[in-house]
C-alpha positions in Angstrom: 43.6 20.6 70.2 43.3 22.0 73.4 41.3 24.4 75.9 42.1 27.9 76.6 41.5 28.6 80.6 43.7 31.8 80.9 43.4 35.3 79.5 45.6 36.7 76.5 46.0 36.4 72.9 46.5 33.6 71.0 47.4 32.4 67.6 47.2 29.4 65.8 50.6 28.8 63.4 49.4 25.9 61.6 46.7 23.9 60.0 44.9 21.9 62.5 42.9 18.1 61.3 41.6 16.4 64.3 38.5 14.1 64.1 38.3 13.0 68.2 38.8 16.1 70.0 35.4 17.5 71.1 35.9 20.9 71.3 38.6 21.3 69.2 39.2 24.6 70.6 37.2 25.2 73.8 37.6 28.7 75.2 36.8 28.7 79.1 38.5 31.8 80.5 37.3 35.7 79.7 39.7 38.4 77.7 40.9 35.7 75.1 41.6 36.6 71.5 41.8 33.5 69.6 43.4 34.6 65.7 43.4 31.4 63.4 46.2 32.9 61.7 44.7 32.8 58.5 44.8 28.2 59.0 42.3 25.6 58.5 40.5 23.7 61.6 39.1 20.3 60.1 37.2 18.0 62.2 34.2 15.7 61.7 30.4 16.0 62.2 29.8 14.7 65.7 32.6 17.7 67.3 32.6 20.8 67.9 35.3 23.3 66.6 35.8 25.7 68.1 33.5 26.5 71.4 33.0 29.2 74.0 31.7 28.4 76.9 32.7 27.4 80.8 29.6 25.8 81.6 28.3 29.4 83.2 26.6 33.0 82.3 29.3 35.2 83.2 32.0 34.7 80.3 32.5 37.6 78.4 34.8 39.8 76.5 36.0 36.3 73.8 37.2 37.4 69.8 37.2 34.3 67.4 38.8 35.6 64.2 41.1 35.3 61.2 40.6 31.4 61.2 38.6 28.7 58.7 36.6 26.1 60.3 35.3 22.8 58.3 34.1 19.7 58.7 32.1 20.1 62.3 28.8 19.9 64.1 28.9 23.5 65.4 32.1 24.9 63.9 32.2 28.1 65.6 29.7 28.6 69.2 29.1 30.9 71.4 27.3 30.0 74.5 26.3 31.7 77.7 28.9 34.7 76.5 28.5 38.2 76.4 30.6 41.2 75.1 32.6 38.8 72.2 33.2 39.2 68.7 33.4 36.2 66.0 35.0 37.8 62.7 36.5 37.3 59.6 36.0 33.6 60.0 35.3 31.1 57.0 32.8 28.3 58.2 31.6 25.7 56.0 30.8 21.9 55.3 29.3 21.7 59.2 25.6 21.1 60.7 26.0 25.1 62.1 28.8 27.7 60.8 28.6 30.1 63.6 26.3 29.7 66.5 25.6 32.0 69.3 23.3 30.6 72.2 21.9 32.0 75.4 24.1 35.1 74.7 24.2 38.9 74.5 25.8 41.5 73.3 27.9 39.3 70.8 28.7 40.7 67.1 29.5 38.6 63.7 30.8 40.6 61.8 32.4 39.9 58.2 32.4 36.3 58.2 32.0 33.9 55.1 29.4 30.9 56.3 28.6 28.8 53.2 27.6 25.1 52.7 26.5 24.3 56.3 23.0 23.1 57.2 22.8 26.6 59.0 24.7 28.9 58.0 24.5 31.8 61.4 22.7 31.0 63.9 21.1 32.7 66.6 19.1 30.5 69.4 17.9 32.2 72.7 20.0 34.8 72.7 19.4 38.3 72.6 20.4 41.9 71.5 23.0 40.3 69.6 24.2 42.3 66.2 24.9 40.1 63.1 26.5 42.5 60.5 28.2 42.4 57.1 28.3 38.5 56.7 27.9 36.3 53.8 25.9 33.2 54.0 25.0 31.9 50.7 24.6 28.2 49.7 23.5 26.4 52.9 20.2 24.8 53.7 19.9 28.1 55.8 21.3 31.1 55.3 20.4 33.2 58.7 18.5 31.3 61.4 16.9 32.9 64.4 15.0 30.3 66.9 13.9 29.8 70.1 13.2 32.9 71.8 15.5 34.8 69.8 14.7 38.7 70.6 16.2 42.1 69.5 18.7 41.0 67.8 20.2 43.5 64.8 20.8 41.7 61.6 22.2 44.8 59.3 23.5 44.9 56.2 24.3 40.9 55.6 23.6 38.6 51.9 22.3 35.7 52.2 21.7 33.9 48.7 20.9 30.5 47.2 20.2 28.7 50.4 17.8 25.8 49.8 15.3 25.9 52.5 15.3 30.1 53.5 17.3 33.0 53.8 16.3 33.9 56.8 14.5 32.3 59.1 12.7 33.2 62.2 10.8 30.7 64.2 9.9 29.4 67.6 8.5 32.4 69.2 12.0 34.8 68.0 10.4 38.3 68.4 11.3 42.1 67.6 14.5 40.9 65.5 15.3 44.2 63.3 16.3 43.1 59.8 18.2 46.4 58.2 19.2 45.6 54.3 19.2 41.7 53.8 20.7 40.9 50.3 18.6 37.7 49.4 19.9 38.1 45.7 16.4 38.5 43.9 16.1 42.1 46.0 17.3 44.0 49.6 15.0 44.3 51.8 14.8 45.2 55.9 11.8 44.7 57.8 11.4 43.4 61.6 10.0 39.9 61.8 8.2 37.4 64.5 8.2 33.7 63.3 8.3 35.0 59.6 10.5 33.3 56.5 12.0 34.7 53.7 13.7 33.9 50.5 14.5 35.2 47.2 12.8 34.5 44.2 13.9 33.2 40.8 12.9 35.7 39.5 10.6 39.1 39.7 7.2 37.9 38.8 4.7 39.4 36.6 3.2 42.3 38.1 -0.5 43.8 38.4 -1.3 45.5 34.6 -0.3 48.8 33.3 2.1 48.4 36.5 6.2 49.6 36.1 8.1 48.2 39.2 11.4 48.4 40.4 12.8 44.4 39.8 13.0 43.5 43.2 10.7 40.4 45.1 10.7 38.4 48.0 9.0 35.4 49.1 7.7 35.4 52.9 6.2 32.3 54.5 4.8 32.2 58.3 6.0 29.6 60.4 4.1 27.0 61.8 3.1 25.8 64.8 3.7 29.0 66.8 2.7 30.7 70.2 2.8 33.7 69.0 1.6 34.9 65.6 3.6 34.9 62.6 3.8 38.6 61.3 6.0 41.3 60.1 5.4 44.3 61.8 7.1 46.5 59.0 8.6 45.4 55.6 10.7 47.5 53.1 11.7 46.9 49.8 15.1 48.9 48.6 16.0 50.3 45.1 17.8 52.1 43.1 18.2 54.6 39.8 14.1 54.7 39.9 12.8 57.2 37.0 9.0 58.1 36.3 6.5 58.9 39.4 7.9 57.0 41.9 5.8 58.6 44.5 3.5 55.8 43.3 5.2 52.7 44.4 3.7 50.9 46.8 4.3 47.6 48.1 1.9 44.8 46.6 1.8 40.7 47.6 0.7 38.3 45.2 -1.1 35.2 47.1 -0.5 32.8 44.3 -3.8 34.2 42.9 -3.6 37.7 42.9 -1.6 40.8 43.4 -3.1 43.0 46.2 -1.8 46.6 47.1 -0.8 47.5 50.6 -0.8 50.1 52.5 2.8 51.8 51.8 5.0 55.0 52.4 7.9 56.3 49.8 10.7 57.7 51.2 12.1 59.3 48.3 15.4 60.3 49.6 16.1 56.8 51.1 15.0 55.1 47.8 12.5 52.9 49.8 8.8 51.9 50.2 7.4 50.4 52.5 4.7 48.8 54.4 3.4 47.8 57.9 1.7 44.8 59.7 1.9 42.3 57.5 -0.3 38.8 58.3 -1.0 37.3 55.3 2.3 36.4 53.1 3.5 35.4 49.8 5.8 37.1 47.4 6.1 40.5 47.8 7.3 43.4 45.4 6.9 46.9 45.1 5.2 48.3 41.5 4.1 52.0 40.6 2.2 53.8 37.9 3.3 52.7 34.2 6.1 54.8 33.6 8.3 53.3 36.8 10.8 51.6 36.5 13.9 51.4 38.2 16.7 48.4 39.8 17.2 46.1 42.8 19.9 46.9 45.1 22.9 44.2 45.5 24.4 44.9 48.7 28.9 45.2 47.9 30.1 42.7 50.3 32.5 40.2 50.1 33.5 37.5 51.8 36.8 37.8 54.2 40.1 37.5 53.3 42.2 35.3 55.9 45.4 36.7 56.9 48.4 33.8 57.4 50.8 33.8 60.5 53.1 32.0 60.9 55.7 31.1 64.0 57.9 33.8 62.1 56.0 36.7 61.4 54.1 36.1 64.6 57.4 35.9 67.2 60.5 36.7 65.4 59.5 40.9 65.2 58.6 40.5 69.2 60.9 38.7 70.6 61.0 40.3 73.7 58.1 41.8 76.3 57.5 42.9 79.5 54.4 41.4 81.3 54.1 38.9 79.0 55.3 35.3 78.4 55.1 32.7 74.9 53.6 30.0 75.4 53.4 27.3 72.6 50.9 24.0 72.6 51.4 21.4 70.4 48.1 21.0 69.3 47.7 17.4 67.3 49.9 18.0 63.9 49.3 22.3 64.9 50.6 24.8 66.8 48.7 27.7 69.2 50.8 30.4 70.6 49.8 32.7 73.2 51.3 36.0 72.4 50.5 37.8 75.5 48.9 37.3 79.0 47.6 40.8 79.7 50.2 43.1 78.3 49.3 42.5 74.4 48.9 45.6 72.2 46.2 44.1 70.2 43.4 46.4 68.7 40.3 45.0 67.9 37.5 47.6 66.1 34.7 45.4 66.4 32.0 47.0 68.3 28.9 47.2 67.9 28.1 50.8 68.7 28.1 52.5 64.9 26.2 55.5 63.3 25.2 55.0 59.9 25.1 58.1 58.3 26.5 58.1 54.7 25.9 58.4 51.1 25.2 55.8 48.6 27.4 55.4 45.7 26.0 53.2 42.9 27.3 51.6 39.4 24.5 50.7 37.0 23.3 47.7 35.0 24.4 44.6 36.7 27.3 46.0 38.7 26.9 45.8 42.2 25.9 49.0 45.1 29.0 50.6 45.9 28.7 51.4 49.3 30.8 54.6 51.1 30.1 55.0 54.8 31.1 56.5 57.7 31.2 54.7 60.8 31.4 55.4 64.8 33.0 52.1 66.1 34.6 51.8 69.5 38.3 51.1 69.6 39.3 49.0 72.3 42.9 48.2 73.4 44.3 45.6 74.7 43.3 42.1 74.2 39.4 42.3 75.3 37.0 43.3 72.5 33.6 44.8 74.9 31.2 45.6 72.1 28.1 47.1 72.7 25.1 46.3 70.6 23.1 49.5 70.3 23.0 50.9 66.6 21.7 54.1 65.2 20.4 52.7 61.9 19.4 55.9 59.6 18.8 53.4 56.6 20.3 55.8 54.3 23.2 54.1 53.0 24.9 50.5 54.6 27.8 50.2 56.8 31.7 50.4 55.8 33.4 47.0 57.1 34.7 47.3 60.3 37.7 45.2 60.1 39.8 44.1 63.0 43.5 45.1 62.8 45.6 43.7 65.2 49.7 43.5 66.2 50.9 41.9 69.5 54.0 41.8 71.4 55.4 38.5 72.6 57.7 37.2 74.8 59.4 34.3 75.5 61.6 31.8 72.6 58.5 32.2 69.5 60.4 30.5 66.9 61.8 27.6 68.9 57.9 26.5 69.8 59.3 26.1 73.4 58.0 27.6 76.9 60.0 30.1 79.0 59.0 30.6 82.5 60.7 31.7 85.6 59.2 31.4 89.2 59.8 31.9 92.6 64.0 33.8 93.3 64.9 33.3 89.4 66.9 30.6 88.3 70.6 32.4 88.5 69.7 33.8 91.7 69.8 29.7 92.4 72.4 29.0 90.5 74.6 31.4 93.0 73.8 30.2 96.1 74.3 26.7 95.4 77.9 27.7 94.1 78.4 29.6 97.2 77.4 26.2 99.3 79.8 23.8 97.1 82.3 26.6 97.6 82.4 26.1 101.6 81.8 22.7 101.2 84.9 22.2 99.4 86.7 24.7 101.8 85.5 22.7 104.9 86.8 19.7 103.7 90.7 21.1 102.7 90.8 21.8 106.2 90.0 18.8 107.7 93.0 17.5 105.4 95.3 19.5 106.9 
């Protein structure tokens, strides 16, 4: 293991198993891609895995990607960071998958967390984006605490998590959930200390009522400032036949159903509702003759992408304005490909228009979603994402997966580290030839 405290990209060429090193992977320095290369970080509870953060609020411009992280307390963080990307990461078996703290302007994006206590987590940070992830099978699936505040969380699934879905508690305000997949329904809504989870199944609804096969439970949580409450709430569906201008949203206390106040937006295949203070399970039911099908978001989790020392030097063997650099890192391997002069291109900002059309397969087949999306393309090895969305809500976001080559310098295959400083070495090895030269001329003289 080892800590990063100079820009450029670098790639990890081998499984990694260390259960001492605490980070694992600490990232100190700004403009660092770290790529996993596809390989498995293992650790043990009481460590961190991998871990940005140089102890101030000015780091910035850090991608985590391409890399499986097990067996940790935090196995990926982000902390006093802005401007970074974590993506196509697998995080699992650890207290927190992916954590991003007292940060902005950082997006997850495409990640698999699964069997973590938390499964992404977002603590005192702010306008943060948390985008086409999957987090299923933890204790929680999305966690928002502390202060959390304008975060977007658009177009994730988060299933079969024990305790919640999604969380949001300790005061985390104005959070804008846009199509959250909890696997009994979708559903967006913006949420302030608020709970939610999906349901076994869709209960019973009011009589002479057709609905639309989607629920949610929502619980407030306790012990608040400020009050629990979700300031909007909307329930998605699709292939809807009969009058479904007479959906509306209802809640069922345990008791009762209840109707709400609730807008159909026909087009979007929506309904929804506002200012919601009381909770329970929620679902949206119409006149008898509705009926119509839950939406199940089409995202998968990430496919890791393996490098080797081969495939990751052999191709570039040679660079201007850049050097190889290779760590031994316990029984693993990191190589920096390039100080400034990589070609990398990472397309994971946050700045996106969604504007796109909904394809959909019927009976239990999943949404099919076809989208166009306005990312920013940055070059280079800095990633500089910008969390502002247009969200349209009319269809979800195509993934916006990182590609990436790099050109390295320096003997890749060898694992060894090739630097020259000062004159140049055979700019040396002249001049001390010319001395032995007169040296050895000097001393034939003296002989004779």
């Amino acid at each position: 293991c080892t800590t990063i405290s100079e820009s450029g990209t670098y790639v990890l060429t081998t499984n990694v198993t260390n259960r001492t090193a605490n980070p694992c992977i600490s990232i100190t320095a700004n403009n660092v891609v770290f790529d996993g290369g596809g390989h498995t970080l293992a650790g043990d509870k009481p460590n961190y895995g991998i871990r940005v953060d140089n102890g101030a609020a000015d780091q910035s411009n850090v991608t985590i990607r391409n890399v499986r992280a097990e067996g940790w307390v935090r196995a990926i963080s982000v902390i006093n960071a802005s401007d970074s990307v974590v993506e196509r990461t697998i995080t699992t078996d650890s207290i927190e998958g992916v954590l991003v703290q007292e940060s902005t302007g950082v997006v997850v994006q495409n990640n698999d967390a699964h069997d973590n206590a938390l499964g992404i987590h977002i603590r005192n940070a702010e306008r943060n984006v948390v985008r086409r992830n999957v987090a299923n099978d933890n204790k929680w699936g999305i966690h928002l605490e502390f202060r959390a505040k304008e975060n977007r969380i658009v177009d994730n699934v988060a299933r079969n998590n024990s305790n919640q879905d999604l969380m949001s508690r300790q005061d985390s305000t104005a959070n804008v959930i846009s199509r959250l997949d909890i696997g009994s329904g979708t559903f967006s809504f913006v949420t302030t200390n608020v709970a939610l989870k999906g349901t076994d199944s869709t209960p019973s609804g009011p009589s002479d009522r057709g609905g639309v096969n989607s629920s949610a439970s929502a619980l407030a949580a306790t012990s608040e400032e400020l009050d629990p409450a979700l300031d909007s709430l909307t329930v998605h569906y699709r292939n809807a036949s009969g009058d479904v201008s007479s959906l509306a949203v209802w809640r069922d206390d345990g008791g009762s159903w209840t109707e709400l106040d609730s807008s159909v937006q026909g087009s979007e295949n929506t309904v929804s509702t506002g200012n919601v203070t009381e909770f329970g399970t929620f679902a949206a039911f119409g006149s008898s003759d509705v009926s119509g099908e839950r939406v199940i978001l089409d995202i998968s989790p990430p496919t890791l992408t393996e490098r080797s020392v081969e495939n990751v030097s052999a191709a570039n063997a040679t660079a201007s304005n850049g050097t190889m650099a290779n760590e031994t890192m316990g029984n693993g391997t990191m190589t920096n490909e390039t100080a400034t002069a990589g070609t990398d291109t990472t397309t994971g900002t946050a700045t996106m228009t969604e504007t796109a059309t909904t394809t959909e397969t019927t009976g239990a087949a999943a949404t099919t979603e076809a989208a166009t999306t306005t990312t920013g393309t940055t070059s280079s090895t800095t990633a500089t994402p910008s969390p502002t969305e247009t969200d349209t809500n009319t269809a979800t976001t195509a993934s916006a997966d990182t590609t990436g080559s790099a050109t390295v310098g320096g003997d890749g295959a060898g694992g060894q580290t090739t630097e020259t400083t000062g004159p140049g070495f055979s700019l040396l090895v002249g001049l001390v030839a010319l001395l032995a030269a007169g040296l050895l001329a000097t001393r034939r003289g003296r002989k004779r």
